[in-house]
PDB file with SEQRES, HELIX, SHEET and CRYST1 records, atoms N, CA, C and O in Angstrom:
SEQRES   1 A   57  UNK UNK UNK UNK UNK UNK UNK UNK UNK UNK UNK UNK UNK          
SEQRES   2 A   57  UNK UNK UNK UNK UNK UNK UNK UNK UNK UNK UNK UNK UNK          
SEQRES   3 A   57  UNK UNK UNK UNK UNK UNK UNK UNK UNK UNK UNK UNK UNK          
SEQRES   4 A   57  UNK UNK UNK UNK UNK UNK UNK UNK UNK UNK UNK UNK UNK          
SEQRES   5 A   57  UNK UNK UNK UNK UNK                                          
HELIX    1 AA1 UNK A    2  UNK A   32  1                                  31    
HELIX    2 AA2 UNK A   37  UNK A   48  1                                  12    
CRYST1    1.000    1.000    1.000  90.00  90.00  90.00 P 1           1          
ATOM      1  N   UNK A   1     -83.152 -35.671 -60.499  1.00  0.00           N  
ATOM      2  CA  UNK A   1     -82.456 -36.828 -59.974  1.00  0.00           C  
ATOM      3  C   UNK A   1     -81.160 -36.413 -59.287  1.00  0.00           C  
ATOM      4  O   UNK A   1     -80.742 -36.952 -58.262  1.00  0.00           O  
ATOM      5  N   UNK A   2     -80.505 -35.324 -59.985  1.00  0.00           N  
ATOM      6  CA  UNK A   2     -79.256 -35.209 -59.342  1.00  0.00           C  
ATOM      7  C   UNK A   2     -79.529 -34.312 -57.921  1.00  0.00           C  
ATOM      8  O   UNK A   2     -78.562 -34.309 -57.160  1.00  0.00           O  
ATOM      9  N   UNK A   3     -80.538 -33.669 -57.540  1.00  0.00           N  
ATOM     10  CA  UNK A   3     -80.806 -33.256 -56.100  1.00  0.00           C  
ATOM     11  C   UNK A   3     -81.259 -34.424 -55.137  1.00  0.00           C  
ATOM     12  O   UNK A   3     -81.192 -34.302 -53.914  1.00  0.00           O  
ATOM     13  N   UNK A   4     -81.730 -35.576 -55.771  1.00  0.00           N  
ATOM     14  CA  UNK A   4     -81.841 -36.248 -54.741  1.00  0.00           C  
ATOM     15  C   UNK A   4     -80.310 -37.216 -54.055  1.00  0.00           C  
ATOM     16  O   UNK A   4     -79.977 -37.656 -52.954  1.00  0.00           O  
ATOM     17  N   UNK A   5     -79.873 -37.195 -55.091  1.00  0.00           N  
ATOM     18  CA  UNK A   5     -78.819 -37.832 -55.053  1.00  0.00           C  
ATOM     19  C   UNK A   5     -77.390 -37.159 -54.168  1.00  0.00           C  
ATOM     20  O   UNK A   5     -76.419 -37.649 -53.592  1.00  0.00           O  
ATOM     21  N   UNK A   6     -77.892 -35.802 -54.436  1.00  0.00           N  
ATOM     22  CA  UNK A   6     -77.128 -34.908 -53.547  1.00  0.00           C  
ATOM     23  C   UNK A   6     -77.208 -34.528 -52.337  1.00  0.00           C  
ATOM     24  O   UNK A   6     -76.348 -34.009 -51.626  1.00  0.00           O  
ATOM     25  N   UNK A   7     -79.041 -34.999 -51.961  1.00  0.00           N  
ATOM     26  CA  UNK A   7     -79.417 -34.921 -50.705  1.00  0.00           C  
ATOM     27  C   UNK A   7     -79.278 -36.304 -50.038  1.00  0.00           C  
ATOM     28  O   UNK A   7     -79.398 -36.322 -48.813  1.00  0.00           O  
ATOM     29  N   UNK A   8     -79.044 -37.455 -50.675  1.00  0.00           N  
ATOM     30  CA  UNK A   8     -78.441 -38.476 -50.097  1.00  0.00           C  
ATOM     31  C   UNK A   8     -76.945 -38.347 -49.984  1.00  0.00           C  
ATOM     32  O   UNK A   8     -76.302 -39.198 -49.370  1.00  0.00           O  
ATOM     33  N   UNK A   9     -76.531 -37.601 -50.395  1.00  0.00           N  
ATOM     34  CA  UNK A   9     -74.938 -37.762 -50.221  1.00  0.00           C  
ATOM     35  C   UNK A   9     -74.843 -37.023 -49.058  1.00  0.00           C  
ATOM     36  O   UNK A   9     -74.050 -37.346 -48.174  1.00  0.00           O  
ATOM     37  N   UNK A  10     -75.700 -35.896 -48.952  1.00  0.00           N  
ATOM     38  CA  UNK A  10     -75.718 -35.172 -48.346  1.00  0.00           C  
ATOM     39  C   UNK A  10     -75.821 -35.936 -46.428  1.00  0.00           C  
ATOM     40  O   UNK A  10     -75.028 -35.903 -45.487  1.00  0.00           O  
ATOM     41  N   UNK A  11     -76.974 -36.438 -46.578  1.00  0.00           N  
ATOM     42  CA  UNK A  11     -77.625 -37.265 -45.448  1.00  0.00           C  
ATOM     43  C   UNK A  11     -76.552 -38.781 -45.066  1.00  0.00           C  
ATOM     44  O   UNK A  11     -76.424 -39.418 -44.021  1.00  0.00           O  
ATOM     45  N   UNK A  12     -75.997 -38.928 -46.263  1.00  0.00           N  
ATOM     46  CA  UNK A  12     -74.713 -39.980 -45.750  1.00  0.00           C  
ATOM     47  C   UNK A  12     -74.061 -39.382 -44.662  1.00  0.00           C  
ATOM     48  O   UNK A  12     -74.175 -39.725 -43.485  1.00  0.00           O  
ATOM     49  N   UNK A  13     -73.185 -38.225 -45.232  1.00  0.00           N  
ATOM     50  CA  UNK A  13     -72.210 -37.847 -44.224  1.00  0.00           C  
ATOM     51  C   UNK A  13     -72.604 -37.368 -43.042  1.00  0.00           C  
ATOM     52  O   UNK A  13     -72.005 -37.764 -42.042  1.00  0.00           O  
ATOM     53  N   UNK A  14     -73.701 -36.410 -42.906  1.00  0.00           N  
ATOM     54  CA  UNK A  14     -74.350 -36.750 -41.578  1.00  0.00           C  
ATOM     55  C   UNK A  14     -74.503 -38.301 -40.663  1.00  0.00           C  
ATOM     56  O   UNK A  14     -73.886 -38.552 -39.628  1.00  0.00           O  
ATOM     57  N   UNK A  15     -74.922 -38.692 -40.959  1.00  0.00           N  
ATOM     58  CA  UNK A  15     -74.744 -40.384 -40.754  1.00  0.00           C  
ATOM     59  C   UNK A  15     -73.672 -40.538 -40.294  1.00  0.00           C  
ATOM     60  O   UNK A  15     -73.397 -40.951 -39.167  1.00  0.00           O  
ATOM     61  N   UNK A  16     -72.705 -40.099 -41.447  1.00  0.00           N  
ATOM     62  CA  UNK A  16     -71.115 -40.759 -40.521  1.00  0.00           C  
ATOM     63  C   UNK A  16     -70.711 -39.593 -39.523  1.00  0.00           C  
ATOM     64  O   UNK A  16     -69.989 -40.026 -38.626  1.00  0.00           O  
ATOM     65  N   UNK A  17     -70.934 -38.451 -39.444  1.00  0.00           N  
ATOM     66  CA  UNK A  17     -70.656 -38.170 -38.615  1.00  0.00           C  
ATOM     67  C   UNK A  17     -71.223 -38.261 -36.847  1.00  0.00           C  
ATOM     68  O   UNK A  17     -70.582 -38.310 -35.797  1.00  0.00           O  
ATOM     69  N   UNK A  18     -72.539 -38.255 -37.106  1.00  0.00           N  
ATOM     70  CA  UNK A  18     -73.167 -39.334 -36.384  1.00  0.00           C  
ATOM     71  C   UNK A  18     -73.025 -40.325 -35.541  1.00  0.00           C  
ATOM     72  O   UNK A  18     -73.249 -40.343 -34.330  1.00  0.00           O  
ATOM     73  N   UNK A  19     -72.463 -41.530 -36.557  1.00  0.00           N  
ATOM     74  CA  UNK A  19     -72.086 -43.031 -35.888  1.00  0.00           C  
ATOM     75  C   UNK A  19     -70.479 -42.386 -35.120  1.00  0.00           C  
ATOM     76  O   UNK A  19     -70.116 -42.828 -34.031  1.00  0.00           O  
ATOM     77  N   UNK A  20     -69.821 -41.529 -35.727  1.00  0.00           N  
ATOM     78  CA  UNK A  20     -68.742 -41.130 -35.293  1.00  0.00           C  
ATOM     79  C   UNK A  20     -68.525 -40.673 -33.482  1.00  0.00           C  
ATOM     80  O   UNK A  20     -67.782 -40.987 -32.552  1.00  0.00           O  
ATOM     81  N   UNK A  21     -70.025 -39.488 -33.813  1.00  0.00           N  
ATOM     82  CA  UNK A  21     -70.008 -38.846 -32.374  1.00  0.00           C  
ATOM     83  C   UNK A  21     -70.400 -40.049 -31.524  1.00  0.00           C  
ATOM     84  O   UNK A  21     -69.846 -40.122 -30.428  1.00  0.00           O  
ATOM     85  N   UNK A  22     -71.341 -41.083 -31.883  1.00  0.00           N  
ATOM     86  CA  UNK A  22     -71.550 -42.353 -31.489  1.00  0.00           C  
ATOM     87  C   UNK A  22     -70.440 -43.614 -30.681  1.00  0.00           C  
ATOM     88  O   UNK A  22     -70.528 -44.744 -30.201  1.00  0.00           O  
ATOM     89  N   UNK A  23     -69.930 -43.086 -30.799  1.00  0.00           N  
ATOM     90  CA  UNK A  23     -68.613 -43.900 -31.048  1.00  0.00           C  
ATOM     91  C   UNK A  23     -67.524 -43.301 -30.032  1.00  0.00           C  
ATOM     92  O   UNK A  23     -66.807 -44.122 -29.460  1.00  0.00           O  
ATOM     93  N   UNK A  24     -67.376 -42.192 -29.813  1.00  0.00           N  
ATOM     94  CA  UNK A  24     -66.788 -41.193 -28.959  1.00  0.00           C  
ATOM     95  C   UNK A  24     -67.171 -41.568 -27.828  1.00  0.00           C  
ATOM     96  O   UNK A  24     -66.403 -41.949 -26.944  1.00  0.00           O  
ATOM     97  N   UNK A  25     -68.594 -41.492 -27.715  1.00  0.00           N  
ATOM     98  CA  UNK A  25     -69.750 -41.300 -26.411  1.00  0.00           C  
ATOM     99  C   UNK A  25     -69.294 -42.509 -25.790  1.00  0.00           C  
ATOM    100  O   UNK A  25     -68.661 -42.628 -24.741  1.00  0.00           O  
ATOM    101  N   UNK A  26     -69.805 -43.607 -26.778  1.00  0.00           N  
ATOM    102  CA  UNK A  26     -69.347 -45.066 -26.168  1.00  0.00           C  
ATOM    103  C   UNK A  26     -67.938 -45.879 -25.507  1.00  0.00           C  
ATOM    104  O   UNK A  26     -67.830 -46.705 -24.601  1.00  0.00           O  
ATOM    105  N   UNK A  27     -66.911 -45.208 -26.439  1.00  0.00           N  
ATOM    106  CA  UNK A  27     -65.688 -45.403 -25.873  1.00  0.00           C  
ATOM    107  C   UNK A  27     -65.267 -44.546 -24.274  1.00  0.00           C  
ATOM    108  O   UNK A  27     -64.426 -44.927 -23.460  1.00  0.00           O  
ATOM    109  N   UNK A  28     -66.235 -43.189 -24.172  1.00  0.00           N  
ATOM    110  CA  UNK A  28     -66.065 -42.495 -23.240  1.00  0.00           C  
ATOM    111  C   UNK A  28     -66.537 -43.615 -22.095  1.00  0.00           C  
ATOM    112  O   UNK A  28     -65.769 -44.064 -21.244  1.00  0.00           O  
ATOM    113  N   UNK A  29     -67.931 -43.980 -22.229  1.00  0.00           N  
ATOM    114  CA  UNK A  29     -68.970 -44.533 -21.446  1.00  0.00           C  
ATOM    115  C   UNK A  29     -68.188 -45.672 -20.809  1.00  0.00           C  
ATOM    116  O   UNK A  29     -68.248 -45.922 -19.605  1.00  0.00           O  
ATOM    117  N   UNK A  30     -67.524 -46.283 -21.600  1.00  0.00           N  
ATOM    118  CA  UNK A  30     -67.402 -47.792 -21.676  1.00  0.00           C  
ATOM    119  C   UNK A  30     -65.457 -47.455 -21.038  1.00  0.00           C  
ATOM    120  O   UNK A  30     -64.831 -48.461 -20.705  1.00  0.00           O  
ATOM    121  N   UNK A  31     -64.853 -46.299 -20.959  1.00  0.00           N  
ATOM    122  CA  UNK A  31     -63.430 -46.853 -19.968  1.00  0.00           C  
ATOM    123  C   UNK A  31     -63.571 -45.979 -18.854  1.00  0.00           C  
ATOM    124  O   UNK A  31     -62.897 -46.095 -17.831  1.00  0.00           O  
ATOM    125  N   UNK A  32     -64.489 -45.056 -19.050  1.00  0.00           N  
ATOM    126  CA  UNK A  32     -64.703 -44.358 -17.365  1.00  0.00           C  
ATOM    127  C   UNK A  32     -66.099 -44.810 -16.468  1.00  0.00           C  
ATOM    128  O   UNK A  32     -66.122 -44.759 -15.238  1.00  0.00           O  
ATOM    129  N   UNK A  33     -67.196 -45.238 -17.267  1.00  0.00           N  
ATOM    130  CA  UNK A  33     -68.063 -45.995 -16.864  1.00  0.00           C  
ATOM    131  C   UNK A  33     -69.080 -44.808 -15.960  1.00  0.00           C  
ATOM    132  O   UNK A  33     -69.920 -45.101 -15.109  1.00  0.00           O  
ATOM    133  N   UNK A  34     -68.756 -43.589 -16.377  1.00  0.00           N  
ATOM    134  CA  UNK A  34     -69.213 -42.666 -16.027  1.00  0.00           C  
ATOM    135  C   UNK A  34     -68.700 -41.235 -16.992  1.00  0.00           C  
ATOM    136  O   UNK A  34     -67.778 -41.080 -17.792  1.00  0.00           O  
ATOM    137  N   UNK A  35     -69.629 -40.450 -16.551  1.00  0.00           N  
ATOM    138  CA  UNK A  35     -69.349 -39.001 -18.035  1.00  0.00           C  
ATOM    139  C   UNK A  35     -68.222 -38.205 -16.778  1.00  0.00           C  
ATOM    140  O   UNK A  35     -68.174 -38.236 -15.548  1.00  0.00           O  
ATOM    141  N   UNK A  36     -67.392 -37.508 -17.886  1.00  0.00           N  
ATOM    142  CA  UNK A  36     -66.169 -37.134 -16.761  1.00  0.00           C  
ATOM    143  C   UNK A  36     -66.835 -35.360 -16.965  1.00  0.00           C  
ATOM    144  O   UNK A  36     -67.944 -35.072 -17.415  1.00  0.00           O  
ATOM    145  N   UNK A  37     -66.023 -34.623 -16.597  1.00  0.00           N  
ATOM    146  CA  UNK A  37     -66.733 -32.690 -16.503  1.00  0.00           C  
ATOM    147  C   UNK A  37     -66.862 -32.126 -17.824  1.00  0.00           C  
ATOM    148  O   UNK A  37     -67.553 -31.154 -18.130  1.00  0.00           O  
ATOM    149  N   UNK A  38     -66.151 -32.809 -18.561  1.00  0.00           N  
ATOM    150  CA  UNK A  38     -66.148 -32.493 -19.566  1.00  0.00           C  
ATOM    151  C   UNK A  38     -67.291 -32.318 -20.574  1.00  0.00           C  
ATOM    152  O   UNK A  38     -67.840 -31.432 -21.228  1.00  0.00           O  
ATOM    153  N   UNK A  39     -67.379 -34.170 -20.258  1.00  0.00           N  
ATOM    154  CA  UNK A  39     -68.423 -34.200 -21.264  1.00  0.00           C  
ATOM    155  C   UNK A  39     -69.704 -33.931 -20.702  1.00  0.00           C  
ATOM    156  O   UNK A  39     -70.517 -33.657 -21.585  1.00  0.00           O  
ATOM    157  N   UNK A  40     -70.223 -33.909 -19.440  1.00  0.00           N  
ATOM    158  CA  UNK A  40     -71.280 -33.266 -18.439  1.00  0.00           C  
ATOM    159  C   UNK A  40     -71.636 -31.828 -19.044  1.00  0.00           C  
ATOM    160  O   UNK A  40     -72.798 -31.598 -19.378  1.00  0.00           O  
ATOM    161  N   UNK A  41     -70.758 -30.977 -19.167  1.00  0.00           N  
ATOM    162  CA  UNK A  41     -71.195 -29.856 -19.701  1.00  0.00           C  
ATOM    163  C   UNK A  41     -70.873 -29.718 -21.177  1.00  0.00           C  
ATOM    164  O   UNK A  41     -70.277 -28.735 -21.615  1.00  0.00           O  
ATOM    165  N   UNK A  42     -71.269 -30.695 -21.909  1.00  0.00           N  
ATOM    166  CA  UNK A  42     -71.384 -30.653 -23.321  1.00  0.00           C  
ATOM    167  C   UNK A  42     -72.997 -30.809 -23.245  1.00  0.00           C  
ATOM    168  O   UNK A  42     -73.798 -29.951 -23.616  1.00  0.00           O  
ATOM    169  N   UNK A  43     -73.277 -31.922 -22.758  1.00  0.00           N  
ATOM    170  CA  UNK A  43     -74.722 -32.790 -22.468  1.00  0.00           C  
ATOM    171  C   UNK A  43     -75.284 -31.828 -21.931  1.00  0.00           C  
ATOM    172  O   UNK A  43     -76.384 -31.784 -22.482  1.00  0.00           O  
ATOM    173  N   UNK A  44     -75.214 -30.877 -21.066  1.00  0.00           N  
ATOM    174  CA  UNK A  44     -75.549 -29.826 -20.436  1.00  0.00           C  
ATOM    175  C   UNK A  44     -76.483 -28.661 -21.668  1.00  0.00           C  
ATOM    176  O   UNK A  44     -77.597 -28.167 -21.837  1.00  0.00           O  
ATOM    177  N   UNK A  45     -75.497 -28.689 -22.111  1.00  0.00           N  
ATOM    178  CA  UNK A  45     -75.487 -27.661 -23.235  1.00  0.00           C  
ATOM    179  C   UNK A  45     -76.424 -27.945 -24.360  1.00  0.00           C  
ATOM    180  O   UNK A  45     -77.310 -27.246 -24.852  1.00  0.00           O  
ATOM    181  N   UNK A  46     -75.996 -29.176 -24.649  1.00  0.00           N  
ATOM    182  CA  UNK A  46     -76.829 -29.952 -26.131  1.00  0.00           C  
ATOM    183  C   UNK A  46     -78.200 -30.195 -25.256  1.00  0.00           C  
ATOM    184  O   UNK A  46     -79.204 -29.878 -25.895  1.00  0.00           O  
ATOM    185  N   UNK A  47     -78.415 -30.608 -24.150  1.00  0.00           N  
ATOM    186  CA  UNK A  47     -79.992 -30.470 -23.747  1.00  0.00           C  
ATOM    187  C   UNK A  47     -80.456 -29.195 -23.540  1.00  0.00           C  
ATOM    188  O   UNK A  47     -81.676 -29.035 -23.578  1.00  0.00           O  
ATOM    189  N   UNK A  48     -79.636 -28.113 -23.298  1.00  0.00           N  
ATOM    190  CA  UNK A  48     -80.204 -26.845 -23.323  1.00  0.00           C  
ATOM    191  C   UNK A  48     -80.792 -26.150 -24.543  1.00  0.00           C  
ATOM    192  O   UNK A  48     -81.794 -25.439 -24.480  1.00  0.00           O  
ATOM    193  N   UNK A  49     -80.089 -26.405 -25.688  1.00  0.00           N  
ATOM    194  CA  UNK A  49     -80.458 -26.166 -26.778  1.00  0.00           C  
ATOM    195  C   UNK A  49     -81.697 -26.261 -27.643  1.00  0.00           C  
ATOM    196  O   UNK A  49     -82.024 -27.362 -28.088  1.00  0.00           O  
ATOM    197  N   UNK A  50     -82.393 -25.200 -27.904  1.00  0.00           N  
ATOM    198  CA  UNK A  50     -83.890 -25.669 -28.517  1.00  0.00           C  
ATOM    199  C   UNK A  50     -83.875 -26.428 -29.382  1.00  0.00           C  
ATOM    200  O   UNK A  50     -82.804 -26.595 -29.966  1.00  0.00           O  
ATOM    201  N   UNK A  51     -84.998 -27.140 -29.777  1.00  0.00           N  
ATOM    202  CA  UNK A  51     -85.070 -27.557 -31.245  1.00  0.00           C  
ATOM    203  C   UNK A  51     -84.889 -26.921 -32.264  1.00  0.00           C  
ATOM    204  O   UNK A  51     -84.415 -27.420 -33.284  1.00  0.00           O  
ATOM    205  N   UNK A  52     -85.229 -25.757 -32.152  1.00  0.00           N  
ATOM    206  CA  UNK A  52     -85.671 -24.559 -33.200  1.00  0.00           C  
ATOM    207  C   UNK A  52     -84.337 -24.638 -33.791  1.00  0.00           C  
ATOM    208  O   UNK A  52     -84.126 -24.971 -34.957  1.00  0.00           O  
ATOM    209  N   UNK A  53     -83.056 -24.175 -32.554  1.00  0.00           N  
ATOM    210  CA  UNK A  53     -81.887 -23.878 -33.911  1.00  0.00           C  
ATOM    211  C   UNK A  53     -81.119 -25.629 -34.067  1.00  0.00           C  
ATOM    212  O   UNK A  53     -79.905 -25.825 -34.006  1.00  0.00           O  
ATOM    213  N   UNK A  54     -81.933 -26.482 -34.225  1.00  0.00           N  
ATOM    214  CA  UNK A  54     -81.058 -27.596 -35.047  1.00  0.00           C  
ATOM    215  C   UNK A  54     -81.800 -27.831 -36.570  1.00  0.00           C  
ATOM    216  O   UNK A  54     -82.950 -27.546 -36.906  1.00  0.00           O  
ATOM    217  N   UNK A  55     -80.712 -28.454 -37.352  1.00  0.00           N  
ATOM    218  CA  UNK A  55     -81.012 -28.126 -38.505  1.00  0.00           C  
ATOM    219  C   UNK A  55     -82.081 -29.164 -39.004  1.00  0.00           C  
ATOM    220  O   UNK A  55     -82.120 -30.272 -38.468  1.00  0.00           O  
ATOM    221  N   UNK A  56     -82.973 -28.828 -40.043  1.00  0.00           N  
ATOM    222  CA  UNK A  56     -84.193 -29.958 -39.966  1.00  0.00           C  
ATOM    223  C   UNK A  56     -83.757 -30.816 -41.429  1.00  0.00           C  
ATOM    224  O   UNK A  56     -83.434 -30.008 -42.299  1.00  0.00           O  
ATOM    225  N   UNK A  57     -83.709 -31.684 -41.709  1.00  0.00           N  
ATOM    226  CA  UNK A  57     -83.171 -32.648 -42.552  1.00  0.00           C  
ATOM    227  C   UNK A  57     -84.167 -32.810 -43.822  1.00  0.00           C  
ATOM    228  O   UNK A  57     -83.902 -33.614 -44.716  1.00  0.00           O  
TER     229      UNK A  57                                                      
END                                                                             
């Protein structure tokens, strides 16, 4: 019981960090109404990235 409980605690904070990066994106989206260079080559990057090295839940 206490591993599951740890893997929900676990899977919470993912979550919040999550709604967090969520939240970034949107405030970005929503006062430039467009992605500025910045964040273009983040998105760049995070679509470049295989599946393979993200972590599997």
């Amino acid at each position: 019981m206490v591993n599951i409980e740890s893997d929900i605690s676990h899977m919470h904070k993912d979550i919040e960090i999550l709604k967090n990066d969520l939240a970034v994106i949107k405030h970005i989206l929503s006062e430039e109404g467009k992605l500025n260079d910045e964040t273009k080559k983040r998105l760049a990057k995070a679509r470049a990235t295989p599946d393979s090295e993200y972590i599997e839940l």
